[in-house]
gemmi code that builds the backbone of each chain (N, CA, C; Angstrom):
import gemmi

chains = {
    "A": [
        ("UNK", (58.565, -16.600, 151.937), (58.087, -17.238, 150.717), (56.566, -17.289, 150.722)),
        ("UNK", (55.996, -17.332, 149.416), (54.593, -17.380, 149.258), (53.798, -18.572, 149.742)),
        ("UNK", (52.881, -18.464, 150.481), (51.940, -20.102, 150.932), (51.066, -19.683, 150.508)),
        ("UNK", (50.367, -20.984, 150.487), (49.144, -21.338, 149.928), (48.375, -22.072, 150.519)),
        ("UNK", (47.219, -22.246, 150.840), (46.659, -23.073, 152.275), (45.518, -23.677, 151.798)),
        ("UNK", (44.790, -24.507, 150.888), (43.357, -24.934, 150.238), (42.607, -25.353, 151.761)),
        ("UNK", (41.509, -25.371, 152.049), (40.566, -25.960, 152.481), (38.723, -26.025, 151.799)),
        ("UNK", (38.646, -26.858, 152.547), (36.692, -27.051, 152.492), (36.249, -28.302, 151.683)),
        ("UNK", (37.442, -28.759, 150.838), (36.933, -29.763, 149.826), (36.131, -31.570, 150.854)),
        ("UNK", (35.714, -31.881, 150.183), (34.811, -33.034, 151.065), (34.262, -33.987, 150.140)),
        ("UNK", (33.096, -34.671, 150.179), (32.485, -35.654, 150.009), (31.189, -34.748, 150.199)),
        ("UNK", (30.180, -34.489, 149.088), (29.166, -34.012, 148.526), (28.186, -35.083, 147.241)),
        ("UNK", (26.842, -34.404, 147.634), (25.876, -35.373, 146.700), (26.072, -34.533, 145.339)),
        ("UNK", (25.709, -35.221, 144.149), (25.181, -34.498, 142.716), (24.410, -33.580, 143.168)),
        ("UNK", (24.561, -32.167, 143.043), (23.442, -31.243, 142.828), (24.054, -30.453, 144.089)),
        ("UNK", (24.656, -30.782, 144.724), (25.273, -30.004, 145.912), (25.945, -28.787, 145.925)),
        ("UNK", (26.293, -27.975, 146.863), (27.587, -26.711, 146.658), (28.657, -27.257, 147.821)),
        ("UNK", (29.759, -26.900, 147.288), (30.653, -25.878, 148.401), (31.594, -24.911, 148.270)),
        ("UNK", (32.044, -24.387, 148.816), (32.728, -23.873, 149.087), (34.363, -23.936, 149.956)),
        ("UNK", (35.114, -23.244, 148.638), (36.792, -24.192, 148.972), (37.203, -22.579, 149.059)),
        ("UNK", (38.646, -22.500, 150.289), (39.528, -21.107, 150.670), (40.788, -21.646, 150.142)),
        ("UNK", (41.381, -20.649, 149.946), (42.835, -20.554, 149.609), (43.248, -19.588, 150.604)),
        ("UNK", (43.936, -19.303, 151.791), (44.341, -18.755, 152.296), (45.886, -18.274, 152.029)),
        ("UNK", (46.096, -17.115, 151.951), (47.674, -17.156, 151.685), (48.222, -15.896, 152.512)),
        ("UNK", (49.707, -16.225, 151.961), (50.696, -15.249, 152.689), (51.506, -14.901, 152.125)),
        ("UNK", (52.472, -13.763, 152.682), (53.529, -13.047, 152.015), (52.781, -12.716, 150.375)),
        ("UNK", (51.778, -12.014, 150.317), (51.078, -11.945, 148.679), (49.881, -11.168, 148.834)),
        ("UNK", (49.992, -10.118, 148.190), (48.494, -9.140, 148.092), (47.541, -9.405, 146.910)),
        ("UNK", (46.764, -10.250, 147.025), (45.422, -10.528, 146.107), (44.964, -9.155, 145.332)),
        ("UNK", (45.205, -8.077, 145.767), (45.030, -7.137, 144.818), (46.309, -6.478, 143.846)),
        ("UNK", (47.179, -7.225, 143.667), (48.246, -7.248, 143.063), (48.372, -8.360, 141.909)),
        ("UNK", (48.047, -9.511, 142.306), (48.553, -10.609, 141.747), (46.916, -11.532, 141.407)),
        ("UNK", (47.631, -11.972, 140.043), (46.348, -12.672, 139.582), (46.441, -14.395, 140.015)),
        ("UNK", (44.746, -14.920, 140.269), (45.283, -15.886, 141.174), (44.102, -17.119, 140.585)),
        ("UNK", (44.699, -18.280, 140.425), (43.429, -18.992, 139.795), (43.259, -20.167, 140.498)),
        ("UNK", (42.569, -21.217, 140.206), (42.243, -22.544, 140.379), (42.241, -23.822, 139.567)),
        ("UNK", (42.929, -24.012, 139.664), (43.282, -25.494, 138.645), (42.695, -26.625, 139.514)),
        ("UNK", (42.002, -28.045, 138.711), (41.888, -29.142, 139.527), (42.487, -30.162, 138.456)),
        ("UNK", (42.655, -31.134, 138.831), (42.682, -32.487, 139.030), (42.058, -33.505, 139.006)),
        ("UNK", (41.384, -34.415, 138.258), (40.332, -35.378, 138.900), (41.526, -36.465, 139.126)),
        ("UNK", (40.985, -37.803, 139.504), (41.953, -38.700, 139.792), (42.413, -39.471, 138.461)),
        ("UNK", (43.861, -39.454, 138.465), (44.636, -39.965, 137.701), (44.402, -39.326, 136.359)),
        ("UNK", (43.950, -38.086, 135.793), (44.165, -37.470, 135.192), (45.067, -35.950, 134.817)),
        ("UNK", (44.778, -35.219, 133.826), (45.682, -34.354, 134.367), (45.193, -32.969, 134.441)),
        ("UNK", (45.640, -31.564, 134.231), (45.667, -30.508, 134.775), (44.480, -30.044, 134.138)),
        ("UNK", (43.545, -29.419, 134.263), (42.476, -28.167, 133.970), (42.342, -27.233, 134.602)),
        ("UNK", (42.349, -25.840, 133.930), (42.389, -24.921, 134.558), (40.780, -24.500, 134.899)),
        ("UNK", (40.286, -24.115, 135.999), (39.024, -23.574, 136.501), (38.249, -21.967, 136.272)),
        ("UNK", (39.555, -21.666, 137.199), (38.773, -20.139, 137.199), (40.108, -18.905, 137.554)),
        ("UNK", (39.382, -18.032, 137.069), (40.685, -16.835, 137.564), (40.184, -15.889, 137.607)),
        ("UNK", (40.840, -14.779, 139.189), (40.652, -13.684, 139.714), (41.991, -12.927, 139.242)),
        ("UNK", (41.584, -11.485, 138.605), (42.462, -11.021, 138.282), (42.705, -9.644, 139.072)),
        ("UNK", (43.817, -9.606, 139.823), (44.005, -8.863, 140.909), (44.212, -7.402, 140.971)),
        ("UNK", (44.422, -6.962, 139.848), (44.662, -5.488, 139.340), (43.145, -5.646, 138.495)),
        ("UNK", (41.935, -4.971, 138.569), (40.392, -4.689, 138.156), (39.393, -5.573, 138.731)),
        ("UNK", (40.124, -6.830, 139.694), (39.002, -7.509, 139.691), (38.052, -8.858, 138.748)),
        ("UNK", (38.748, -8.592, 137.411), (37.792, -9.072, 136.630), (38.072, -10.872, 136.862)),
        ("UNK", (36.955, -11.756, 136.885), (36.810, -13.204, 136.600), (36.967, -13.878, 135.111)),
        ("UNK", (37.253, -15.144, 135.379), (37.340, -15.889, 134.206), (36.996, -17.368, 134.308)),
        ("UNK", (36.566, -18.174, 134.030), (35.713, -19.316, 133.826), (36.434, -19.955, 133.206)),
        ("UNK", (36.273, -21.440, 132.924), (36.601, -22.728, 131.967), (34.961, -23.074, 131.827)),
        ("UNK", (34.918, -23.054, 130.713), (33.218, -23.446, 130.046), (32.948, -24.447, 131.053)),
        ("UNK", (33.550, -25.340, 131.571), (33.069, -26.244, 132.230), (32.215, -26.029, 133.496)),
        ("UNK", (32.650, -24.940, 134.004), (32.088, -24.527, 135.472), (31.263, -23.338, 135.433)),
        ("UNK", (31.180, -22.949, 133.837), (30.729, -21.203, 133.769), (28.977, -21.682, 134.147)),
        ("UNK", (28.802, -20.426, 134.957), (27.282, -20.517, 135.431), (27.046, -21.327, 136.493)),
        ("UNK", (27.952, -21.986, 136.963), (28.019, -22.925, 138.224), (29.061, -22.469, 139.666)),
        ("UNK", (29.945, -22.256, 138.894), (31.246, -22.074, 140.159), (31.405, -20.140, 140.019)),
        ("UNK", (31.727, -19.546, 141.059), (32.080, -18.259, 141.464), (33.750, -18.041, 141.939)),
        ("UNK", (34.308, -16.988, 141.736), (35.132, -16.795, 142.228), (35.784, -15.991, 142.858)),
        ("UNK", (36.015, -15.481, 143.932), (35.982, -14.057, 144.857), (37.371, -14.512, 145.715)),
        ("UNK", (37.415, -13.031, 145.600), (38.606, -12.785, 147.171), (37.676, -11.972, 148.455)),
        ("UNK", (39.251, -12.131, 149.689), (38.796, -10.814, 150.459), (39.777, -10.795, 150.930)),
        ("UNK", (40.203, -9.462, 150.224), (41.158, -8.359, 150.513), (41.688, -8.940, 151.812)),
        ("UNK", (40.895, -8.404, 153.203), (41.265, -8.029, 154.368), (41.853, -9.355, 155.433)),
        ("UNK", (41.359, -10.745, 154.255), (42.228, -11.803, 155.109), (42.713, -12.424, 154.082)),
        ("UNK", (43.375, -12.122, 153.308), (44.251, -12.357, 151.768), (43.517, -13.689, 151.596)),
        ("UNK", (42.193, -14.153, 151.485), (41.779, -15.427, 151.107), (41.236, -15.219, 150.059)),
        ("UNK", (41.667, -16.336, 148.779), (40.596, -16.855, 147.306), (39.507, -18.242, 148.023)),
        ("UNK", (38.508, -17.358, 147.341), (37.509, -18.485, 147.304), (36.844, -18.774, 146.074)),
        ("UNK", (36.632, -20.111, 145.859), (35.508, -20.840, 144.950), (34.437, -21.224, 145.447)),
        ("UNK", (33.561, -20.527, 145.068), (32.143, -21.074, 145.055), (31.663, -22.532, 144.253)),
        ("UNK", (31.047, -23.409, 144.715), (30.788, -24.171, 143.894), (29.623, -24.645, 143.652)),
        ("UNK", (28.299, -24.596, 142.993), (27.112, -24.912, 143.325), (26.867, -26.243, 141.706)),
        ("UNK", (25.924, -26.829, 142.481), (25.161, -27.891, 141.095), (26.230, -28.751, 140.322)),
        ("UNK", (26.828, -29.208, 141.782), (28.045, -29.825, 141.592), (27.525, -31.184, 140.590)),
        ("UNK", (28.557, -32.140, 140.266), (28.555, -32.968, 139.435), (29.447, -34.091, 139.220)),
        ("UNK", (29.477, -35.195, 139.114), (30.547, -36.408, 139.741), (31.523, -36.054, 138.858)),
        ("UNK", (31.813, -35.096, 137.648), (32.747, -35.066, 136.706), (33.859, -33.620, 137.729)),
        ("UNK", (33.106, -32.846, 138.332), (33.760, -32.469, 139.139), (34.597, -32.954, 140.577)),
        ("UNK", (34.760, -34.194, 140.780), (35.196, -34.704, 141.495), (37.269, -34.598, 141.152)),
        ("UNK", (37.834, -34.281, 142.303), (39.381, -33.652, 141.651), (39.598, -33.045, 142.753)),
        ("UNK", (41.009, -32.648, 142.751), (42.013, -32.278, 143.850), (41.985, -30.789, 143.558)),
        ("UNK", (41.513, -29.681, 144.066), (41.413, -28.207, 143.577), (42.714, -27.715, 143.954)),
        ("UNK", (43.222, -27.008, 143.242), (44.375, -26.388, 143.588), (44.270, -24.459, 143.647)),
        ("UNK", (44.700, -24.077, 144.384), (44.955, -22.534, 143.962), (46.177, -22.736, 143.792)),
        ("UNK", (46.636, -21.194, 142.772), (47.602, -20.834, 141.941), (48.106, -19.721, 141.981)),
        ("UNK", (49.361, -18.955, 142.488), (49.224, -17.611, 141.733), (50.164, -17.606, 140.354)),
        ("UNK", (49.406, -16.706, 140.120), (50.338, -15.913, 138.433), (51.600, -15.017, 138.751)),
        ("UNK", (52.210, -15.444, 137.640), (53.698, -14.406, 138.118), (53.054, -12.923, 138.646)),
        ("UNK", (52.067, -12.358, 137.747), (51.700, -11.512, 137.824), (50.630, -10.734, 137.401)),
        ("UNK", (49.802, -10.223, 137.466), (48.740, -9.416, 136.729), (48.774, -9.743, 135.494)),
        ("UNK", (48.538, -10.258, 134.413), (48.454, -10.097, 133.165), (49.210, -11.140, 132.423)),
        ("UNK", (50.194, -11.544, 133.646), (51.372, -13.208, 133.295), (50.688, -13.852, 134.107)),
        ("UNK", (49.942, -14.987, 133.403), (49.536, -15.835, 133.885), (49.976, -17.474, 134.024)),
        ("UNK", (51.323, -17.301, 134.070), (51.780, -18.736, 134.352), (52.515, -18.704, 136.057)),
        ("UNK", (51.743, -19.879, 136.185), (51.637, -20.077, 137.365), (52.990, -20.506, 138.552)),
        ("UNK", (53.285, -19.444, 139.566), (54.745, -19.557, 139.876), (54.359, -20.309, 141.786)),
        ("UNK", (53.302, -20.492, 142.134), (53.636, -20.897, 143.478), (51.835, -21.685, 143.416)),
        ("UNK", (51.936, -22.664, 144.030), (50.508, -23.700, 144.364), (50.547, -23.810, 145.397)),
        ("UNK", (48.878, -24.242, 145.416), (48.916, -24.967, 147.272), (49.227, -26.339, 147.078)),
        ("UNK", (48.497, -27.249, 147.960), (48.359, -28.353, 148.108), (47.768, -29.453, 147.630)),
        ("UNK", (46.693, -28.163, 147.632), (44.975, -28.961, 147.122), (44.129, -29.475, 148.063)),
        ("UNK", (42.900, -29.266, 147.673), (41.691, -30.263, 149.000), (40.875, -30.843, 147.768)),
        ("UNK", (40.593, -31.902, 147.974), (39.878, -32.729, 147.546), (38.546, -32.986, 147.529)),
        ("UNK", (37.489, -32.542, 146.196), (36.467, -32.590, 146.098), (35.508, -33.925, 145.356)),
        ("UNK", (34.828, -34.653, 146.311), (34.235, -35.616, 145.570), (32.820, -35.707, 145.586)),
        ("UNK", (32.728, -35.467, 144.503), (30.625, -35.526, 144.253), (30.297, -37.045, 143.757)),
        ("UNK", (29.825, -37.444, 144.591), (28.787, -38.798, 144.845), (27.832, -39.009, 145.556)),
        ("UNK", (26.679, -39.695, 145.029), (26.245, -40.425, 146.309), (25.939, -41.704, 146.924)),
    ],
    "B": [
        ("UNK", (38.840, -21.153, 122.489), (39.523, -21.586, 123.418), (40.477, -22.071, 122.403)),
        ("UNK", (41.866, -21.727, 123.027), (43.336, -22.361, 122.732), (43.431, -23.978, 122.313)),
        ("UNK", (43.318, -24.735, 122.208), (43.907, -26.682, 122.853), (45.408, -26.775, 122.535)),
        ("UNK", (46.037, -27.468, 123.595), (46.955, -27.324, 123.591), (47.369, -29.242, 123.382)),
        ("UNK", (47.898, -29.605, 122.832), (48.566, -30.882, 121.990), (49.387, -31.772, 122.230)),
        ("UNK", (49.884, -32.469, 123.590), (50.892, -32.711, 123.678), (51.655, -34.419, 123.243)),
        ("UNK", (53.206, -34.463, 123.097), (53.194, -35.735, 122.635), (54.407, -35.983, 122.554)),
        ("UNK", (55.327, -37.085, 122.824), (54.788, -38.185, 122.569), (53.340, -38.255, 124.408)),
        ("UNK", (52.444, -39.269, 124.770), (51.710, -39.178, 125.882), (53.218, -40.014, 126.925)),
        ("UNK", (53.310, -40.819, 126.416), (54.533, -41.754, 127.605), (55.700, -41.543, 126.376)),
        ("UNK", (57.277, -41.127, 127.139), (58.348, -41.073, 126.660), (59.080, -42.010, 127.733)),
        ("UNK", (59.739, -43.265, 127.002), (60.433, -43.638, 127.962), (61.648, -43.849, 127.775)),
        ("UNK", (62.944, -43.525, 128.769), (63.845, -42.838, 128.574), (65.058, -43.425, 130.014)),
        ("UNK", (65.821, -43.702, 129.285), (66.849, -44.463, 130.375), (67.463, -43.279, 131.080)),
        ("UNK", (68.102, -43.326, 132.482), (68.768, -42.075, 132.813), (70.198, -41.958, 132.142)),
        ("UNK", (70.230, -40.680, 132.473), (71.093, -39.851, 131.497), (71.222, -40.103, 129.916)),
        ("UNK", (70.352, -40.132, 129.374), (69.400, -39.654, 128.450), (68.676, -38.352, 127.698)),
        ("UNK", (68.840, -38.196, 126.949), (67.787, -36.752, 126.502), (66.585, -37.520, 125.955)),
        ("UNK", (65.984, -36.188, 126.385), (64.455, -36.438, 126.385), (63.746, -35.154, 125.967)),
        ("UNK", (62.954, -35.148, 124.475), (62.783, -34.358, 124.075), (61.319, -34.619, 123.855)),
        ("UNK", (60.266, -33.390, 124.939), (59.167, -33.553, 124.585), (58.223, -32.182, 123.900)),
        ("UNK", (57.279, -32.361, 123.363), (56.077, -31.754, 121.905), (55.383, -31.009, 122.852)),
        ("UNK", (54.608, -29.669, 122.197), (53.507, -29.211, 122.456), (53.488, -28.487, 121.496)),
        ("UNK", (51.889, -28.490, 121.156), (51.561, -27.958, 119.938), (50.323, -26.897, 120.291)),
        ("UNK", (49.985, -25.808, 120.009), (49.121, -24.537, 120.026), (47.817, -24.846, 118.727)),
        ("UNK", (46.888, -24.619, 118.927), (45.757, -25.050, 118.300), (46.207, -23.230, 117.207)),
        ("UNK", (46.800, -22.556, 117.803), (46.463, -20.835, 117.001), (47.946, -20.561, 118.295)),
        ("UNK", (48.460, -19.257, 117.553), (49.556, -18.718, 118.093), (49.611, -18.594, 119.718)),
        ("UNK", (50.021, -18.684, 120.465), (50.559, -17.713, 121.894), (51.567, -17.198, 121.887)),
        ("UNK", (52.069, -17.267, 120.909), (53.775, -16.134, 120.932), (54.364, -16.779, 121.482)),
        ("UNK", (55.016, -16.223, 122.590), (55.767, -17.191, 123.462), (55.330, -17.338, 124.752)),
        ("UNK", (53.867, -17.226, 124.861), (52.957, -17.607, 126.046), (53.258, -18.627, 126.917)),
        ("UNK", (54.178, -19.344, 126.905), (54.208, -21.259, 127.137), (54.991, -20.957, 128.036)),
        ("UNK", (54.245, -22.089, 129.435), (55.041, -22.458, 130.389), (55.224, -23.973, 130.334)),
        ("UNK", (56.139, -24.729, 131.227), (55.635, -26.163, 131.254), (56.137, -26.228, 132.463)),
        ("UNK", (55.480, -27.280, 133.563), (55.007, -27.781, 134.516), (55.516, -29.330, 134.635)),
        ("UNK", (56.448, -29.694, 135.988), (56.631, -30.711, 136.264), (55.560, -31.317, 137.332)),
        ("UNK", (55.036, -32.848, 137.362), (54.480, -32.724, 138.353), (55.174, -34.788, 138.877)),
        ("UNK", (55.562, -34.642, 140.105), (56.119, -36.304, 140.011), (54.835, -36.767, 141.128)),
        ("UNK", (54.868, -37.832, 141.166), (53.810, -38.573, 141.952), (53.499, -38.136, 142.984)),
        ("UNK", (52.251, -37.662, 143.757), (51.385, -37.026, 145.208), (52.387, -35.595, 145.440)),
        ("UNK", (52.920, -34.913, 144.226), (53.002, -34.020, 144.848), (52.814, -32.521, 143.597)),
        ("UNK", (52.697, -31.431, 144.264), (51.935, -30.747, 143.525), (52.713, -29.896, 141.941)),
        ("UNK", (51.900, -29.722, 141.086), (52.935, -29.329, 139.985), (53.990, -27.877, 140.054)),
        ("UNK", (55.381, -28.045, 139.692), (56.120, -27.312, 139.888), (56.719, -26.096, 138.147)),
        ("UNK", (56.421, -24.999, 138.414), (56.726, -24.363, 137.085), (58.074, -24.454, 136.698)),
        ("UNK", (58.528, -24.974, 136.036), (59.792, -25.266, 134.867), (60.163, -24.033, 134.303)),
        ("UNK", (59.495, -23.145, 133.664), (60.285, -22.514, 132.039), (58.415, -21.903, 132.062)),
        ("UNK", (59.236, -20.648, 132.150), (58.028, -19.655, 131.703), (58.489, -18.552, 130.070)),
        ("UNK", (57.355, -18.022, 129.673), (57.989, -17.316, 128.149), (58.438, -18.204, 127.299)),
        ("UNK", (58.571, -19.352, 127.439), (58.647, -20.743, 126.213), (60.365, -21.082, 126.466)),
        ("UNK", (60.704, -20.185, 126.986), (62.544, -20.674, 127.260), (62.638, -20.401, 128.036)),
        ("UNK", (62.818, -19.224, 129.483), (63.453, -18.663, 130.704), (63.281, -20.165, 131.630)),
        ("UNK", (64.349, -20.235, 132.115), (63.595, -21.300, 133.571), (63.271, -20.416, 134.715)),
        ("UNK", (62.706, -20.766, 135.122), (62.053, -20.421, 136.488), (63.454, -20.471, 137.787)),
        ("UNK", (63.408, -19.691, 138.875), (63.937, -20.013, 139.728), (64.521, -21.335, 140.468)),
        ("UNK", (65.545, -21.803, 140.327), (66.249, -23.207, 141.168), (65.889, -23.616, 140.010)),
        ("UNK", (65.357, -23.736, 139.089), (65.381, -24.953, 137.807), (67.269, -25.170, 137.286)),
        ("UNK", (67.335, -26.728, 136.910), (68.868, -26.879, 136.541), (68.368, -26.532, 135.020)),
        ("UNK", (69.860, -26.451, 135.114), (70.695, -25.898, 133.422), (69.959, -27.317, 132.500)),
        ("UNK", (69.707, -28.292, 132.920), (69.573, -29.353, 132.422), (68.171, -29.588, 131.451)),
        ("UNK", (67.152, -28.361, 131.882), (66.221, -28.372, 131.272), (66.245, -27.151, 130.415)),
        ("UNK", (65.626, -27.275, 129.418), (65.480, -26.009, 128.156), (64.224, -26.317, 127.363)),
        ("UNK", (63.799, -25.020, 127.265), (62.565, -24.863, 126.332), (62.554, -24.169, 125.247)),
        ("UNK", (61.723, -24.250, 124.186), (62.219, -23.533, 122.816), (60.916, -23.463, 121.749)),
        ("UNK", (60.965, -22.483, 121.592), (59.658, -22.808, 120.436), (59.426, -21.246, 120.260)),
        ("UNK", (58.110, -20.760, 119.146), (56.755, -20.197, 119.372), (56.480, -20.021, 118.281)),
        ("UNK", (54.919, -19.233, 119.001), (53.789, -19.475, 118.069), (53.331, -20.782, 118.159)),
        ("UNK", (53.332, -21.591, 117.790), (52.507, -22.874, 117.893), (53.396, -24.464, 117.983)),
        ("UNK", (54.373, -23.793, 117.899), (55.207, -25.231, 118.205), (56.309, -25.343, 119.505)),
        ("UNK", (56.078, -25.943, 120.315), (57.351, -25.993, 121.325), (58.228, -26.977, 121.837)),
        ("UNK", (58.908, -27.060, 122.276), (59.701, -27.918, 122.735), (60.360, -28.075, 124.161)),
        ("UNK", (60.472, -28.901, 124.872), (60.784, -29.339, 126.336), (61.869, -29.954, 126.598)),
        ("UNK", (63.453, -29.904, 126.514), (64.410, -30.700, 126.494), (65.084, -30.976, 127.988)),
        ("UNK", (65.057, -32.023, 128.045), (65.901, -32.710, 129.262), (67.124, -33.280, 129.028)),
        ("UNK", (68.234, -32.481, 129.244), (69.526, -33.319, 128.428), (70.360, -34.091, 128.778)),
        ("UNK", (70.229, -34.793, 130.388), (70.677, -36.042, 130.491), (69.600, -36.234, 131.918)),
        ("UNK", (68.587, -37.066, 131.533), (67.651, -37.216, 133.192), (68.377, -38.080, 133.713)),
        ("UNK", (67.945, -37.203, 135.241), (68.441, -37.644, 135.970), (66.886, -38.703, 137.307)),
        ("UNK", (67.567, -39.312, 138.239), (66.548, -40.128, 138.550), (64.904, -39.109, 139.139)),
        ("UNK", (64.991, -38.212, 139.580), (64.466, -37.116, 140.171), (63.366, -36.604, 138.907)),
        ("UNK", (63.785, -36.841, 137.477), (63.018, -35.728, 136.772), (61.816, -37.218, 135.854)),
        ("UNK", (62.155, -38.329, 136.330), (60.917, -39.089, 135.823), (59.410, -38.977, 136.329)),
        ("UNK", (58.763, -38.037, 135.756), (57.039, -37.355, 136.522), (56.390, -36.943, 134.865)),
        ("UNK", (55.541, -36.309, 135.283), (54.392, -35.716, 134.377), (55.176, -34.798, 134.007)),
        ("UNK", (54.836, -34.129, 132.857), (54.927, -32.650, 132.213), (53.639, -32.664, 131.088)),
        ("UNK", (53.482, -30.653, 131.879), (52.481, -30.302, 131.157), (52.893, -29.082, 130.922)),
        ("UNK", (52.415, -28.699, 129.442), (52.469, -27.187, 129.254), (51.244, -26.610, 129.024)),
        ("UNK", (51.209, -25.018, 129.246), (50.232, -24.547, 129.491), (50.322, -23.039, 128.846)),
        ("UNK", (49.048, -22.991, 127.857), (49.260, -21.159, 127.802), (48.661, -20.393, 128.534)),
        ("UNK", (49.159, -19.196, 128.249), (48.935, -18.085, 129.367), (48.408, -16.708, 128.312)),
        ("UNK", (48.460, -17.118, 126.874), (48.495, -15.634, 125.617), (46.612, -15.467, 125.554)),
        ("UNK", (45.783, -16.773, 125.957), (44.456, -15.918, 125.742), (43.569, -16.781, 126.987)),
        ("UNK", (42.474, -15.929, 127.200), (41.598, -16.783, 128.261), (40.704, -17.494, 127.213)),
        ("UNK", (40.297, -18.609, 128.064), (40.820, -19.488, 129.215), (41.842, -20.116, 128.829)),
        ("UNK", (42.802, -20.110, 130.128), (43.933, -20.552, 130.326), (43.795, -22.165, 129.852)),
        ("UNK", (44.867, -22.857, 129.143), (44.568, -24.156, 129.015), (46.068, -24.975, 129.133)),
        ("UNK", (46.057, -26.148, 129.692), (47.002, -26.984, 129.288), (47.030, -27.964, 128.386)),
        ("UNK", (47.812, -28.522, 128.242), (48.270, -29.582, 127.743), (47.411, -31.238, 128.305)),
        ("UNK", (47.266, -32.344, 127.740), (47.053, -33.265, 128.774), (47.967, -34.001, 129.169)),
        ("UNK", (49.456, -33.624, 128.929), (50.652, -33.664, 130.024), (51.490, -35.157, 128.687)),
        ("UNK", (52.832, -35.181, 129.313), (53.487, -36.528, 128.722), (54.095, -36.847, 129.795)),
        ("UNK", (54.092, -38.036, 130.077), (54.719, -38.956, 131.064), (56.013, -39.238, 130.915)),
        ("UNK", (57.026, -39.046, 131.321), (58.583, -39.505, 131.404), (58.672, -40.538, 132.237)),
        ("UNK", (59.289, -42.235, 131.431), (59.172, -42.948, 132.495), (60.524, -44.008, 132.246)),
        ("UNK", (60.972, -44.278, 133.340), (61.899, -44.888, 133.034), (62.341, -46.369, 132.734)),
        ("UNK", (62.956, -46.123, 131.296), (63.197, -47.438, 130.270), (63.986, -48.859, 130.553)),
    ],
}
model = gemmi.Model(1)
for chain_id, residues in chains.items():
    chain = gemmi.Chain(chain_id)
    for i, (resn, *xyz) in enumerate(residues, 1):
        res = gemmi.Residue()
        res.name, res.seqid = resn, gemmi.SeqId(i, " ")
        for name, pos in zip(("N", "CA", "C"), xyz):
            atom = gemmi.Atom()
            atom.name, atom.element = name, gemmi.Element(name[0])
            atom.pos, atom.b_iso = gemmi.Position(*pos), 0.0
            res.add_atom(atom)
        chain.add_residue(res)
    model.add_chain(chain)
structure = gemmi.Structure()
structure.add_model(model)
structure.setup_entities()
């Protein structure tokens, strides 16, 4: 079965970066399109960003466009988010996602989530 | 961008019960629509992809129905297990968007 593994999320100032992995298995990132949804607390779902696994191409939620990045690598099936010029409204449980498939983008397997909080 | 509509926000609903919840499409997705269970600390689970198919291990008990811009989420007798969040979400244009979810809670 497909896993999903989030890490990196933490406790960061306003204006900060980091950087969060999705590690996975049984699943080829160049097959399957794969995104990031978060969470803030006690609210509900927003979608982030998406890597689309057949061309490559990215996709944004206005909210993060020009701020957050989104990349794979192939050779250790990991998604990553970049996150820079963070912001307390970004504070939320990040999730990776995959898509049924290339081009179906509803979401058939999640991780866990790691938890990102911008304060200081 | 899509917005996606959902409603009633809290449905509350005795078990074994139907429970019939809204989502509404700002502009068409065809039958783009998934919806998403999610119950307390744990992570959201896909229901019903294409606006009707269920997803794998989903019971007979849930059904979805709609498109183009109107859908529907039916639960036809809950059971104690299915009182959580639901959200639907399209998938027909980027950026992907959901719903801001309806609460099923028990009456």
């Amino acid at each position: 079965e497909v896993q999903l593994l989030e890490s990196g999320g933490g406790l960061v100032q306003p204006g900060g970066s980091l950087r969060l992995s999705c590690v996975t298995s049984r699943l080829s990132l160049s097959t399957y399109d794969m995104s990031w949804v978060r969470q803030a607390p006690g609210k509900g779902l927003e979608w982030v960003s998406a890597f689309r696994g057949t061309g490559g191409s990215t996709y944004y939620a206005d909210s993060v466009k020009g701020r957050f990045t989104i990349s794979t690598d192939i050779s250790t099936n990991t998604l990553y988010l970049q996150m820079n010029s963070l912001r307390a409204e970004d504070t939320a449980v990040y999730y990776c996602a995959k898509a049924w498939s290339s081009g179906w983008n509803y979401l058939d397997y999640w991780g866990q989530g790691t938890l990102v909080t911008v304060s200081s | 961008e899509i917005v996606m509509t959902q409603s009633p926000a809290t449905l509350s609903v005795s078990p074994g019960e139907r429970a019939t919840l809204s989502c509404r499409a700002s502009q068409s997705v065809n039958s783009d629509l998934a919806w998403y269970q999610q119950t307390p600390g744990q992570t959201p689970r896909l229901l019903i992809y294409g606006a009707s198919t269920r997803a794998t291990g989903i019971p007979a008990r849930f059904s979805g129905s709609g498109s183009g811009t109107e859908f529907t989420l039916t639960i036809s007798s809950l059971q104690s297990e299915d009182f959580a969040v639901y959200y639907c979400q399209q998938y027909n244009n980027w950026p992907l968007t959901f719903g801001g979810g309806t609460k099923v809670e028990i009456k």
